[in-house]
C-alpha positions in Angstrom: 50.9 150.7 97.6 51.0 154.5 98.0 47.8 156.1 96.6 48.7 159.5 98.0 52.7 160.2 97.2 54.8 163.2 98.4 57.7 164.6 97.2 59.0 165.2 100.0 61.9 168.7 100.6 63.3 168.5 103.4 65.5 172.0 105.0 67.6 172.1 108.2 67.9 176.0 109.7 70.0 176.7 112.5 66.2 178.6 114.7 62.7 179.4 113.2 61.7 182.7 113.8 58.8 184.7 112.6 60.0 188.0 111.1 62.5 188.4 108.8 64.1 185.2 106.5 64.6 181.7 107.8 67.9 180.2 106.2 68.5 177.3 105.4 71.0 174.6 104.1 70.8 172.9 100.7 67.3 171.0 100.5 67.2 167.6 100.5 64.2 166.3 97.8 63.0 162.5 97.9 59.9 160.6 96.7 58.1 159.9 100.3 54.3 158.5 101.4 53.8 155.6 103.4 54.1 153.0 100.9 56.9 154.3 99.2 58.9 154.8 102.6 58.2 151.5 103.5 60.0 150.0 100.2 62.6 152.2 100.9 62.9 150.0 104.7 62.7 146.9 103.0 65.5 147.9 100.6 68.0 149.4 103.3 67.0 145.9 105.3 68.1 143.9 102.4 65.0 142.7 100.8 63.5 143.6 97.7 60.2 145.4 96.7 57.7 147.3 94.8 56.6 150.8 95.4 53.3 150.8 93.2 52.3 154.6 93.1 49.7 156.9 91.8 51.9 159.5 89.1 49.8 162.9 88.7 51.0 165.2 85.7 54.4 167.3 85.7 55.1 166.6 89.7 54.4 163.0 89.2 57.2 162.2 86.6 59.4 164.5 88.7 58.6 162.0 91.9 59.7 159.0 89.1 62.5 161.0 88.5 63.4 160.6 92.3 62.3 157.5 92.5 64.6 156.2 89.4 67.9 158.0 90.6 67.5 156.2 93.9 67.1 153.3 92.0 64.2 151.9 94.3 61.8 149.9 92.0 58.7 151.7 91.4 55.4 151.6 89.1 53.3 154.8 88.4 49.5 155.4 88.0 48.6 157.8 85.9 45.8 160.1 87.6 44.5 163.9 86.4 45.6 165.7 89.3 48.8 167.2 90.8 51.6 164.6 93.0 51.2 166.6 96.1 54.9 168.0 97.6 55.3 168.2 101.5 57.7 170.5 103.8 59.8 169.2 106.4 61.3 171.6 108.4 64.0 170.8 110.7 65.6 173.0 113.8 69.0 172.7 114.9 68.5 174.8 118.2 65.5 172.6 119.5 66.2 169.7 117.5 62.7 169.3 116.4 61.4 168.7 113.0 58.0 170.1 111.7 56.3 167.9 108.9 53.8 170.4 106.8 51.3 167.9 104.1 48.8 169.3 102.3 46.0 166.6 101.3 46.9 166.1 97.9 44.5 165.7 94.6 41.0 164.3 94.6 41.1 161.0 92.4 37.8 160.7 89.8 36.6 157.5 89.2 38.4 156.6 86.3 41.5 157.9 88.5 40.3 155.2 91.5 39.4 152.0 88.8 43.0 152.6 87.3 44.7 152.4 90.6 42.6 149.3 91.8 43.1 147.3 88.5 47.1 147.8 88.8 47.1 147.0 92.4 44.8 143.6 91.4 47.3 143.1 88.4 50.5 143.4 90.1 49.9 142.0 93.8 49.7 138.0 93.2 53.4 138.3 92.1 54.3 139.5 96.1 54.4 137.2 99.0 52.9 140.7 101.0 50.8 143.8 99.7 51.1 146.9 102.1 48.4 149.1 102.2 49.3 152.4 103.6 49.4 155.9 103.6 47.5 158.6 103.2 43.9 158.4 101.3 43.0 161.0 98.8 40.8 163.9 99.5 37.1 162.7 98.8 38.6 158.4 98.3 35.5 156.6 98.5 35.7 154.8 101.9 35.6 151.6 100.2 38.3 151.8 98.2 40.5 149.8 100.3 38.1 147.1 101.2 37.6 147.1 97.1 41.8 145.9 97.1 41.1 143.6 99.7 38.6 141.8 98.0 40.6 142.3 94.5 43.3 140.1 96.1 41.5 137.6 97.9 42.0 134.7 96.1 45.5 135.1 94.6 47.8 133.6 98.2 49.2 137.5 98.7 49.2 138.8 102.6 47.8 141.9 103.2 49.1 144.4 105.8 47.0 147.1 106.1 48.2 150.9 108.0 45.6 153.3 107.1 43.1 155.6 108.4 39.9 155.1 110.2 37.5 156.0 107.5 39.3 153.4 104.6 39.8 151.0 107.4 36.6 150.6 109.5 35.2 149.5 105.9 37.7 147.0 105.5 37.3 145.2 108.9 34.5 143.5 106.6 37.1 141.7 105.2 39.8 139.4 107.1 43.5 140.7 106.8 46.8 139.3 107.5 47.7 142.2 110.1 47.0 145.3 110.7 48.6 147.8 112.3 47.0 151.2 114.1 48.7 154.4 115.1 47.5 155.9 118.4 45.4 158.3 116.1 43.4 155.9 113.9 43.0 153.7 117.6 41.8 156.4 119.1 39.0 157.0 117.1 38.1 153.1 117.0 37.5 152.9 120.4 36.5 156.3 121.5 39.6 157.4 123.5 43.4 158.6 123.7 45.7 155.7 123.3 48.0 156.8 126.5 49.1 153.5 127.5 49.5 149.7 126.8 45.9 148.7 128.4 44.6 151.1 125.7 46.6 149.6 123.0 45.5 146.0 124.1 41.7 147.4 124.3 42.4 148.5 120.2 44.0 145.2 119.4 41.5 143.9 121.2 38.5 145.5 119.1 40.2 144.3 115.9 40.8 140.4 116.3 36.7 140.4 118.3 35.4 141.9 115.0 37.3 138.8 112.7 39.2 141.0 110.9 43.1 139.8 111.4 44.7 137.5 113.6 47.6 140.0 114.2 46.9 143.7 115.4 49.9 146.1 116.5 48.9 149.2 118.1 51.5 151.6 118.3 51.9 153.6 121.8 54.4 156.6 120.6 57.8 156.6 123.1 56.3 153.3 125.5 56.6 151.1 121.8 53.7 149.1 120.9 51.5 145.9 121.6 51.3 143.1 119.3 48.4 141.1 119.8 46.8 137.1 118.5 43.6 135.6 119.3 45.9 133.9 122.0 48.1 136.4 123.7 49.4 140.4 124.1 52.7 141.0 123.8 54.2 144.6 125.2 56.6 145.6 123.0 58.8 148.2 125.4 60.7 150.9 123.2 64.6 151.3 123.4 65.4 154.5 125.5 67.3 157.0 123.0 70.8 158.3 124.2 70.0 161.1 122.1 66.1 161.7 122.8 63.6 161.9 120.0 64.0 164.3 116.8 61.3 163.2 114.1 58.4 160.8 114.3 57.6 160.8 110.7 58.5 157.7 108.5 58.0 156.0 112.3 55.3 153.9 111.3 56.6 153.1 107.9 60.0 152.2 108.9 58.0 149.8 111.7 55.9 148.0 109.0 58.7 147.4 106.5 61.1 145.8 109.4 57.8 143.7 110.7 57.2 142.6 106.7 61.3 142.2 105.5 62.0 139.9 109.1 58.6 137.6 108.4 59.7 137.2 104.9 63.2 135.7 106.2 60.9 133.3 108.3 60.6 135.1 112.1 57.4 134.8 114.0 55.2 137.8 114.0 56.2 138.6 117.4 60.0 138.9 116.9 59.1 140.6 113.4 57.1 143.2 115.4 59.8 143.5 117.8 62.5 144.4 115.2 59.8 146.7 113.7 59.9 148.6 117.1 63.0 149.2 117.1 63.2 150.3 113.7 60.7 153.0 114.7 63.3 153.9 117.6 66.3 154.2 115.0 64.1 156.3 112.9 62.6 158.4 115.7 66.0 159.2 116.7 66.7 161.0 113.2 66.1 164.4 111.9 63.8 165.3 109.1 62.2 162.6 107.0 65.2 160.8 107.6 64.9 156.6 108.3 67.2 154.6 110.7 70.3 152.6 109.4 70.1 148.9 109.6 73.0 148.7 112.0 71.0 150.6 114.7 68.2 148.9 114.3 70.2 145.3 115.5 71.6 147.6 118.3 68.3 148.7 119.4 66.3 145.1 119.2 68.6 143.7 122.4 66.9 147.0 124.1 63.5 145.9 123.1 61.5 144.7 125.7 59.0 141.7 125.2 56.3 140.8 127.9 53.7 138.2 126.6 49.9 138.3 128.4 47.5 135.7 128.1 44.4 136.9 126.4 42.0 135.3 127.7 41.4 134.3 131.1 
């Protein structure tokens, strides 16, 4: 689910500067936002999925004009505003990339109902609905938790990745797993997410208050910690050969490994594993670029898995 698509133009120039005109080569243009990226994953991976997407006006059948000629399967939502289109800029000299997102449109109410009855209609076909991305300037905050209780009842696993407003109304509600960034962590528990104690602490917060039995916190270049009622597990990130270009798509390339390797029967833990490395593959990449299933199998033997009882 992608309530809050880009499309996403991506330019490579050889050094910004500030006066004058920064060149650049040919733009690359693709449909992007969390939930879209993460079909994408699943597709390179092998499996198959859904990108179900809000569609707003002249920029939104331009983003199902993307979407079609990459021939990932998608659904639009019609809303009244504007698909919003992101910048990524990336730097050959430093070999950083710079990720500019405006917020996108405000959805009305008759914008939000259309988006939650097509979410209700379609999930009970999937095996896993993947909430994530981006909310919408002004989103009511329950509008997740609204999904979530939409789906209940029909046998469908929800993973949720979303922001702290959306997300501490859904913790009302028990999820399959969810999954933080350090930024969304931070703000649950009150400080930085610096190492894996802090990550625990997060994961910690989530399975107390009943709301999943699987929590992954993310810890940027250390990797993550997957957590159970039971146990911790630190998730070590793969050193890059090359050092780190690009975080974004990270987190989405993480959550469509963790959701394509439990669909082919892993355990959470190992599915969390491959999603770390994953994230590695991608990190390593330029732009809004995601990693190539190859590297990901390299990277997962460099993966690092320490289990921590969680209660005493």
């Amino acid at each position: 689910m992608t309530l809050n698509p880009t499309i996403d133009i991506t330019m490579t120039t050889p050094r910004l500067i500030s006066e004058g005109k920064n060149r650049a080569r040919r733009p690359i243009v693709h449909g992007g936002g969390g939930g879209i990226n993460v079909a994408r994953g699943i597709r390179r991976l092998g499996g198959s999925a859904l990108a179900l997407h809000t569609r707003g006006r002249e920029p939104g059948r331009y983003l199902d004009r993307l979407l079609d000629e990459e021939d990932l399967p998608h659904r639009g939502v019609d809303i009244d505003g504007d698909t919003r289109t992101a910048f990524i800029v990336a730097e050959e000299w430093t070999g950083h990339s710079y990720h500019v997102v405006p917020p996108g449109p405000e959805l009305g109410e008759a914008d939000q109902q259309r988006f939650l009855e097509a979410v209700a209609a379609t999930a009970p076909d999937f095996a896993y609905l993947v909430l994530t991305g981006s909310a919408t300037p002004r989103l009511r905050e329950d509008f997740c938790a609204d999904i979530v209780r939409a789906v209940a009842d029909t046998g469908t696993e929800v993973i949720l990745d979303i922001t702290a407003p959306q997300l501490r109304k859904v913790l009302m509600n028990e999820v399959f797993l969810i999954r933080l960034d350090r930024d969304t962590a931070g703000s649950l528990i009150g400080r930085p997410i610096e190492s894996f104690d802090d990550a625990r602490a997060t994961n910690d917060y989530l399975l107390d208050a009943g709301a999943t039995a699987h929590a992954i916190t993310t810890v940027g270049a250390l990797g993550a910690v997957y957590s159970t009622p039971e146990a911790h597990y630190e998730l070590s990130a793969p050193v890059l050969a090359s050092g780190p270009h690009s975080d974004a798509c990270a987190g989405d390339s993480l959550i469509a490994t963790v959701v394509h390797r439990l669909t082919r029967g892993d355990t959470c833990v190992r599915a969390c594993a491959y999603g770390v490395a994953a994230a590695a593959a991608t990190v390593a990449l330029p732009g809004a670029e995601m990693f190539a299933r190859d590297d990901v199998e390299t990277l997962h033997a460099a993966v690092g898995v320490s289990r921590t009882a969680r209660r005493g």
